[in-house]
N, C-alpha and C positions, 0 to 999 in steps of 0.2 A: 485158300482162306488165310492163312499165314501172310502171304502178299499181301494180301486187302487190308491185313489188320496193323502191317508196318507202314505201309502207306499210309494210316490212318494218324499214324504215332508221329509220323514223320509231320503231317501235315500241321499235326495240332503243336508239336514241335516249331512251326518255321513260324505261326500266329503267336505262340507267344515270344519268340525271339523280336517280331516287329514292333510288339506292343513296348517288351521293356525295351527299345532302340528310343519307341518315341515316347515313352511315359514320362510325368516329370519327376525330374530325381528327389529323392528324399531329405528332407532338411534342407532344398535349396533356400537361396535367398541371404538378402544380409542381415548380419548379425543383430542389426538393431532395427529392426524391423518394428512396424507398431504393434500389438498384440493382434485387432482386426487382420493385420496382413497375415499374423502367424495361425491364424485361426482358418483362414481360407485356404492357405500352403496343407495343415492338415486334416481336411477336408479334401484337396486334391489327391493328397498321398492313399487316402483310402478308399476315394473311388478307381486311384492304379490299380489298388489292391485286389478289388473287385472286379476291373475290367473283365479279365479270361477267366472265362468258368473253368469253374473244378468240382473234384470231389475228393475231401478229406477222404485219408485213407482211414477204414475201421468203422465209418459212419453209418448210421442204417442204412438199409437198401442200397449199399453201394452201388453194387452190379447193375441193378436198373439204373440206376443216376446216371454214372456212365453211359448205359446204353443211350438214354434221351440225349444226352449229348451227344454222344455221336450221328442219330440219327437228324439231327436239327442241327447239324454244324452250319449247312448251308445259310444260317439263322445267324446263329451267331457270330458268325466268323463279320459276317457284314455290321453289325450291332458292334463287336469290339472294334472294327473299323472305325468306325461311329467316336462308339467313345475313347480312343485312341487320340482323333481328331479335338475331342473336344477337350479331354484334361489339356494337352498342346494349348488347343487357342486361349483354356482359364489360364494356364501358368504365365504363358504370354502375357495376359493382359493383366495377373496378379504383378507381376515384374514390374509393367508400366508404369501401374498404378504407384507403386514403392521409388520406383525411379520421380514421379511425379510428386510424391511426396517431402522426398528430401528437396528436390529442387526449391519446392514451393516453401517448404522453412528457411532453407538459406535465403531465397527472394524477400520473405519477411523480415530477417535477420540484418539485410541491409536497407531494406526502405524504414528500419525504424533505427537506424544509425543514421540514414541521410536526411530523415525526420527531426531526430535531436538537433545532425549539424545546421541546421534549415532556420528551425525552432530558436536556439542560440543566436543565429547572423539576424533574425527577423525581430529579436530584443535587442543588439546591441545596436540595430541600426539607427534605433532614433535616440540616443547619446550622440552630443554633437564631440567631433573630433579634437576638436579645438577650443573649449568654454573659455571664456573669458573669468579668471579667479574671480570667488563672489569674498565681500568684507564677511567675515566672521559675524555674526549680531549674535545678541540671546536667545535670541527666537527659532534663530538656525540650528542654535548650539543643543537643542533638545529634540530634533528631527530624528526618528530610529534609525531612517537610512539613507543617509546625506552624501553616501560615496558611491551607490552604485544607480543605476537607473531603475526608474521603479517597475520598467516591464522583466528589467532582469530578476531583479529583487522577489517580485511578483511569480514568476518563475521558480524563483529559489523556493520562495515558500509553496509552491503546489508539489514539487518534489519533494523535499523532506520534511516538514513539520506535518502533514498526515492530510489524509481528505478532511473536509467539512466534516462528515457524520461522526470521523475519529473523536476531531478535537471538542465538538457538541457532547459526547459520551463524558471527557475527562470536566467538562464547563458545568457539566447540570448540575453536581451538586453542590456548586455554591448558590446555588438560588435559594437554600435552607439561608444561607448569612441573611436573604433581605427580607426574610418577614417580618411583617412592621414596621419598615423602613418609612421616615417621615418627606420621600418626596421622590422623585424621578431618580433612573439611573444613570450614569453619565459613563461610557465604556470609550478610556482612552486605548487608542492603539486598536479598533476595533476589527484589522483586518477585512475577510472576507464577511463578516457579523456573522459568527456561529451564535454567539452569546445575544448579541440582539436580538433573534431568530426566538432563542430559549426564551426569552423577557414577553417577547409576542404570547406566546405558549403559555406562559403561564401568568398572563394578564397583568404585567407588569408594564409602568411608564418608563422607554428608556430611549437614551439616542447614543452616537457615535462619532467618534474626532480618530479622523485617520487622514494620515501625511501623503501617503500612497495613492495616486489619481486611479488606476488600475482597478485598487481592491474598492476604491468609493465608489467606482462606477458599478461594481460589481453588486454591493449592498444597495445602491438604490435600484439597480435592475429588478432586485427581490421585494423594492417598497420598505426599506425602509433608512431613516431617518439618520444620516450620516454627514457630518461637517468636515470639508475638507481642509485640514488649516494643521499648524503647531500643536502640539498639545499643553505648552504653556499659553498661547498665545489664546489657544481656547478658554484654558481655566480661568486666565484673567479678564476674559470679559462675561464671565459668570457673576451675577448678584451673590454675596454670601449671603451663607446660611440657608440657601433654596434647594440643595440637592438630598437625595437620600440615602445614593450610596456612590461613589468612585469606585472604576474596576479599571485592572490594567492588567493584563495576563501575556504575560512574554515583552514585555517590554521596557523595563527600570536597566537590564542588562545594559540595552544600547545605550545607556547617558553616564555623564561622567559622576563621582560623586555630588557635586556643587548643585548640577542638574536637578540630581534624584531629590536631596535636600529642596530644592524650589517645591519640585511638585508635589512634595509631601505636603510647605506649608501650603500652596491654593489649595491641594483638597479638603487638606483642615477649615483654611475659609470659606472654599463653597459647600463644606457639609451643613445642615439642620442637627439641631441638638438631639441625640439618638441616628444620625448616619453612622454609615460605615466605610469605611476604603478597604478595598483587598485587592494585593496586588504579590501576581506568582512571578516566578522566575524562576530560574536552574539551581539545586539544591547542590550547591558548592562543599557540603560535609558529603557527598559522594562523590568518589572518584571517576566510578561510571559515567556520570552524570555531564563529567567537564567535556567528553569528548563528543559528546551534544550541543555543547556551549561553544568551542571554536570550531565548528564544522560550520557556524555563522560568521559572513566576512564583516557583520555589522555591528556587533558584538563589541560593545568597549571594554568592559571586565566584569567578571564575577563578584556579586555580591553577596558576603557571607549572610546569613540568617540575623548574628547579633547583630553585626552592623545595621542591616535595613530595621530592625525593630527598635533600634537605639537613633536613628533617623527619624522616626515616626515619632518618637515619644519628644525627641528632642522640637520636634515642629507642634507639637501638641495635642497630641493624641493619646486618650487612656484605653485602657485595658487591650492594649495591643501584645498579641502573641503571637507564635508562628506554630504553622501546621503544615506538617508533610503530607507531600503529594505524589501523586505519579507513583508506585511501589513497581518493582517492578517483579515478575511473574516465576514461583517458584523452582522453574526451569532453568532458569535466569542467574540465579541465586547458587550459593555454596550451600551443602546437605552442614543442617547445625546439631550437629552431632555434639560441642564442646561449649564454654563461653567462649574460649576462644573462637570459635568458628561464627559465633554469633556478633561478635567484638567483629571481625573482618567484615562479612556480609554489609555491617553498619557501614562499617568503611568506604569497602570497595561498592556493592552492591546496594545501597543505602536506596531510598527514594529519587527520584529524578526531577523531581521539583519541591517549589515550599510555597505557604503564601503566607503572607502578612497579612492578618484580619487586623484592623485597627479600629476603635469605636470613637463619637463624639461622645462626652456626656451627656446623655440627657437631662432636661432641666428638672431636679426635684418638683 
């Protein structure tokens, strides 16, 4: 009897020595694993755990428990065979998978590096190597971006100045400036037409003058009404006094002063008695703010706030004032604990744009 029961011991002994030979080891795997992977690693670990029956010592019935096992080895010895095999071939093919994983981010990692490099060569290609110097005229000289090409250009601006539905969010509410406005809208510089888009929406007459063949293609793809030409070259072939409001948002930066001065006075010409002009740009009393302003290679210079309001009045425009824009998110911002702390924030963290609202008189 002694014999039969060491054999016994022996045998259930040599089953689970195989089991943990082939089980998979605990906390395998690499470190940075996705959680999914980590979650299936321990789910492996404690079907290990379970593979060879047991019986806690102390537990009810132990004696019987035992005994059933013994008497059904012939059972289970085959079954943790079984599942012996099978945590192997999961762990296996957990491994794979995690191997497959990383491959397939680093794969991604470079096809969107050879994607940019691609991207880049397939805009600079249609810049000719060689242009032949064009004469300076007026009309060149108020172009926003006369040095780069406009699919690179075009480019630049879908990278950083934000998507379409960003800059629509920061545009809508100057549509409060045109109510009651005595005529159509005229949106110089009008890009990809976020703003034109808005004017749709909210039953407004407007159209669009943009330099950029790219982005005009792109706003009439959408339907709507875009001129491709100067933006002086436009205003002066405008009737006075027919428009109801001028908008130019991100654009008085690129021209020189002389420039800016021009197109203040056609908007004044082409306004109706009771238009409006507003026109935003980078909010130069923030320091923040500049290094948004040269991260543009199109960029002529910073236009303080008084300066452009003392432009508008100077070309003839009343009750023109400026209003900050763009705030940026208190996250962002110094905790204002002090005036002083509130003095800096202005400073440094100040708003990230401004506009100039400029009115016509209306006629008594």
């Amino acid at each position: 009897m002694q014999r039969e029961t060491d054999s016994r011991r022996i045998l259930a002994d040599e089953v689970r020595a195989a089991i943990a030979e082939t089980a998979p080891v605990p906390g395998g795997g690499s470190p940075g694993a996705d959680p999914l992977t980590a979650d299936a690693r321990r789910l492996l670990e404690r079907a290990a755990e379970a593979s060879t029956p047991s019986v806690p010592t102390g537990s009810p019935l132990e004696p019987a428990k035992r005994l059933v096992i013994r008497l059904l080895r012939f059972l289970w010895r085959n079954q943790s065979t079984y599942n012996v095999l099978s945590l192997d071939a999961s762990t296996r093919l957990a491994d794979a998978l995690e191997r497959f994983r990383a491959e397939t981010e680093r794969g991604l990692d470079e096809l969107a590096r050879r994607a940019s490099v691609q991207e880049a060569r397939l805009t600079l290609a249609e810049s000719d190597p060689s242009p032949a110097p064009a004469k300076p005229t007026p009309a060149s000289a108020a172009a926003p971006s006369p040095a780069l090409p406009a699919g690179v250009y075009a480019l630049f601006e879908e990278r950083f100045r934000g998507s379409p539905a960003e800059i629509a969010r920061g545009q809508r509410d100057y549509l409060k400036l045109l109510a009651g406005i005595p005529g159509p809208v005229l949106d110089i510089g009008c890009g990809r037409g976020e703003f034109l888009k808005l004017l749709v929406e909210a039953g407004l007459r407007g159209s669009g003058v943009e330099s950029n063949p790219v982005s005009v293609a792109v706003c009439r793809a959408a339907g709507l009404e875009v001129e491709e030409a100067d933006a002086l070259e436009a205003l002066g072939r405008r009737p006075a006094g027919k428009l109801g409001a001028v908008v130019a948002f991100q654009v008085v930066e690129h021209w020189p002063p002389e420039t800016i001065f021009r197109f203040l006075q056609e908007a004044r010409r082409t306004l109706a008695p009771g238009g409006v002009l507003v026109a935003e740009t980078v909010n130069t009393d923030s320091l923040s703010a500049l290094r948004a302003f040269y991260l543009d290679p199109t960029h002529a210079r910073p236009v303080p706030p008084a300066a452009l309001r003392f432009l508008a009045e100077a070309a003839g425009f009343s009750d023109a004032r400026i209003e900050p824009r763009s705030p940026l998110p208190p996250a962002e911002r110094l905790e204002e604990l002090s005036a002083n702390e509130r003095k800096l924030n202005a400073l440094l963290f100040g708003p990230q744009d401004y506009a100039l609202v400029a009115r016509v008189a209306a006629v008594p």
